[in-house]
N, C-alpha and C positions, 0 to 999 in steps of 0.2 A: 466536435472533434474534427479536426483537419489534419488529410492527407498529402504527401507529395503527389504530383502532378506525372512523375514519371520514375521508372525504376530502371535501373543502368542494367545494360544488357550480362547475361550472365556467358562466361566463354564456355566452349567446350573442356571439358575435362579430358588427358591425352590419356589417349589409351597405353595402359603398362603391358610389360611382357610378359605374356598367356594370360592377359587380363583382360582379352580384346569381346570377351563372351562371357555367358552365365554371371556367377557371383560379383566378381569384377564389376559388369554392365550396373548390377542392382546397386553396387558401393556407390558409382559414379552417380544413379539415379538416387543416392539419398542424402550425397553430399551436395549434390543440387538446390535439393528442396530445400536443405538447410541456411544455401546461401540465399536464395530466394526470399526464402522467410526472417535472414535478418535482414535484408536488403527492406524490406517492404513494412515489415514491424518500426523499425528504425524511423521509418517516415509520419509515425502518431506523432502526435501532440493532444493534450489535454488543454483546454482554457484557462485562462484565469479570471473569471468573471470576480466584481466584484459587487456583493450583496447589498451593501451599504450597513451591515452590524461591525465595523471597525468605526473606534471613536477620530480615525483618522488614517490617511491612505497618505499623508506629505512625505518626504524625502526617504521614502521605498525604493529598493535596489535591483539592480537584476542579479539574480542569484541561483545558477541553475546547476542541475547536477548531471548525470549523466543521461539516464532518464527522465528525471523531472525537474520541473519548470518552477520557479518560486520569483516573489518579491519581497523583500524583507528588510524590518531596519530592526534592530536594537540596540537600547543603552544598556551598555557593557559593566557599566561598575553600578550601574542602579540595580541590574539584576543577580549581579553574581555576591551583592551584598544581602540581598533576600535567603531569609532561613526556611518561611513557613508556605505553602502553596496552597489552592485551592480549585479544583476543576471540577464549573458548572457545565454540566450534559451537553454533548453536541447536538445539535438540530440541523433540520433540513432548513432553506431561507423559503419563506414565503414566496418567493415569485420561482424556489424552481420546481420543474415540472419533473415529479419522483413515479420511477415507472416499478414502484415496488409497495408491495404489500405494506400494512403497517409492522406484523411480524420480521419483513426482512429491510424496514428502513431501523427497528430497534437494532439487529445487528449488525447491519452497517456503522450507525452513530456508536454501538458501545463496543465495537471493534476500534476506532480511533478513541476512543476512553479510557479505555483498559492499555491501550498501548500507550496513551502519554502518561497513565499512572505508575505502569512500569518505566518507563523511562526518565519521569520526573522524580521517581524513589531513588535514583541513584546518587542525587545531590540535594532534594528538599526534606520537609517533614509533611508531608501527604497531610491535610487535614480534608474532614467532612462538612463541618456547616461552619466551624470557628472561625473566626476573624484570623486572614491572613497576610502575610506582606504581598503578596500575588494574589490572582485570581486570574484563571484562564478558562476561555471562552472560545470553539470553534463551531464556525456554521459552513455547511454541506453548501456551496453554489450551483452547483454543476454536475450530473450524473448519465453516462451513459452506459444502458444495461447490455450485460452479454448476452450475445445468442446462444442458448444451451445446446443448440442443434448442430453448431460449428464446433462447440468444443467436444461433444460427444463421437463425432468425425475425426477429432485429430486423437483423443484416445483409442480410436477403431484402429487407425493408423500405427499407433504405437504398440498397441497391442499385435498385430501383423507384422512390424520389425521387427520384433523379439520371436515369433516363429517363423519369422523366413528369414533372417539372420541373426541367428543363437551366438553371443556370446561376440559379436562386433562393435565395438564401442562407439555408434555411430548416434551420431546425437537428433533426433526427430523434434523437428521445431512444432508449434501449434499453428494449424491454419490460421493464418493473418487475417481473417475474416470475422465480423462480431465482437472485437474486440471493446472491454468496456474503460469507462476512462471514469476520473474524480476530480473535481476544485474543491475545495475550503477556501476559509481565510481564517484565522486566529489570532487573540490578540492577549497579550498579558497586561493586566492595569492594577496599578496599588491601591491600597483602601480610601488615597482620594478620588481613584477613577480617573486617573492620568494613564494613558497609554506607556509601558515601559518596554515593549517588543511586539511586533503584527509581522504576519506572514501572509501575503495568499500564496498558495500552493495549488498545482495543477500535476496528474500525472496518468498517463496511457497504460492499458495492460503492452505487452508485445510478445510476441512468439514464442518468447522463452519462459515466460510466464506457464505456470502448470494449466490452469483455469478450472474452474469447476460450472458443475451443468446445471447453474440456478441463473437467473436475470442478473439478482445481485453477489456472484460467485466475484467476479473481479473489482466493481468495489468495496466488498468487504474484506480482500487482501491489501488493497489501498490505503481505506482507508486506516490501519495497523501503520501504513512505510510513514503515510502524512504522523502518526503520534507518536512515530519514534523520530523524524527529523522535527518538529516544533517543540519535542522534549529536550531534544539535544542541543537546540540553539541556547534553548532558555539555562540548560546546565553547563554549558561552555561560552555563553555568551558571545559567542562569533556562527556564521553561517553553517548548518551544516554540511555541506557542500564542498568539495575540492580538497579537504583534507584526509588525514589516516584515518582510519574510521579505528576507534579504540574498543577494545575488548570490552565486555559486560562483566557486569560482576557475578560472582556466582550465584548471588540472593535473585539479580535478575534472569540468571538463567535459570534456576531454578522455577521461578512465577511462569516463566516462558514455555515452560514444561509441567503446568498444572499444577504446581505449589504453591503453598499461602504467599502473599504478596507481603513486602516488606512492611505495610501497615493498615490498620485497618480499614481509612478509608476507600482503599483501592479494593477490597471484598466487592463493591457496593458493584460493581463492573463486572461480577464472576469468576470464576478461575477460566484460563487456559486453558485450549482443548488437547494442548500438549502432546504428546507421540500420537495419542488418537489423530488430532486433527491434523497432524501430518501425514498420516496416511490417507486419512481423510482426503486434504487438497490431492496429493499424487493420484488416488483413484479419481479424484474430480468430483465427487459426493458434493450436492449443496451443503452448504454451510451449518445449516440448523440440523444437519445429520452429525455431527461433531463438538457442536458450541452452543451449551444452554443457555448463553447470552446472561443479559445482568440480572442482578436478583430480582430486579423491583418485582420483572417480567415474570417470573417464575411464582408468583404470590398472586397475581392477579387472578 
């Protein structure tokens, strides 16, 4: 991960009339922190390493989004002619260096699995081992783990603005500090093993991000954004980047809320931890407090 080199000086905040003391003083010290914290989150970047599991890295684009970083080419009318899909398990690449258990690299990988199965259900027919017109394939390049001890400090924090100003709608960024970051690359190829869309994808937690108090707390949010943006390229067949972002369907939002998935090879990835794991990330709980993760895992 690489940082900015320097953070622009923050002005003083002018003091309002009978706001020169007490409550006032506290507003002014939390609309600080806030700008601090985007000021200095804004300055991540995630890598885009490349693994070498693409059948091919030629006339890749830059393609980025607000927070995240990508390169990406696809053909447009080969892909949005495809009926049938097929997504084999993400993995970590052999040369990267995973600072997580094998329990919390399964939910990492089947947190981007589960999210490109939902996102790939909105336009294909989800198969499991059958012969498909796709096949998609994402490998993990790059990880760096959170400090659970910095996010447990900015919870401390938020918890402290909600009893020393009750009912201020003052928004508490996350210490900019331990923040963890994720690369992929992914690639879709037809049943001759021709490449027909790759991505690599890079992307940073930052301050506004909730985080949770596990190593792999923020790339297992990650990696979810990466398999809903390489879902959405493949289903709209242009970037997903820079454009309206369109509504989900209700089938999807319902899976996104712990309902059966539109088909059954998407079961194979788990349900959603749904209102649970929403409450779940907002308290910051690790991840495996909320998400039984894929089924294989659960049989072993």
């Amino acid at each position: 991960m690489t940082t900015c080199s320097r953070v622009g000086r923050i002005k003083p905040i002018p003091e309002a009339n009978g706001f020169a003391n007490g409550r006032g003083a506290q507003l002014r010290g939390w609309a600080a922190a806030t700008l601090l914290g985007l000021l200095v989150s804004g300055c991540a970047t995630a890598t885009l390493d490349q693994a070498g599991s693409l059948r091919s890295y030629d006339n890749m684009e830059q393609s980025d989004g607000m927070l995240t970083r990508s390169k990406l080419r696809v053909s447009k009318e080969e892909v949005l002619a495809a009926k049938t899909i097929r997504i084999v398990p993400t993995v970590f690449s052999d040369g990267t260096a995973v600072p997580f258990t094998a329990a919390q690299r399964r939910l990492v990988t089947n947190a981007a699995d589960r999210a490109l199965c939902a996102g790939l259900s909105e336009r294909f027919y989800v198969v499991a081992s059958e012969p498909a017109d796709l096949t998609v394939h994402a490998v993990i390049t790059h990880v760096v783990p959170t400090d659970p001890t910095a996010v447990g400090v900015s919870k401390g924090v938020s918890v402290a603005k909600t009893i020393l100003l009750p009912g201020v709608p003052v928004p508490v960024p996350r210490i900019p500090v331990g923040l963890g970051s994720l690369s992929l690359e992914a690639e879709a190829r037809d049943p001759a093993g021709q490449q027909k869309a790759a991505m690599v994808w890079g992307r940073a937690a930052n301050a506004f991000d909730s985080g949770r108090m596990s190593e792999e707390g923020d790339a297992y949010g990650l990696a979810a954004s990466f398999g809903g943006d390489f879902s959405q390229m493949l289903v709209t067949g242009v970037t997903p980047f820079g454009g309206v972002p369109s509504m989900p369907s209700m089938q999807r939002l319902g899976f996104l809320l712990g309902g059966a998935p539109k088909y059954p090879a998407c079961e194979a990835f788990g349900r959603a931890p749904g209102l649970v794991g929403m409450v779940g990330d907002s308290a910051g709980v690790p991840p495996d407090w909320t998400d039984k993760g894929p089924v294989a895992a659960k049989v072993e």
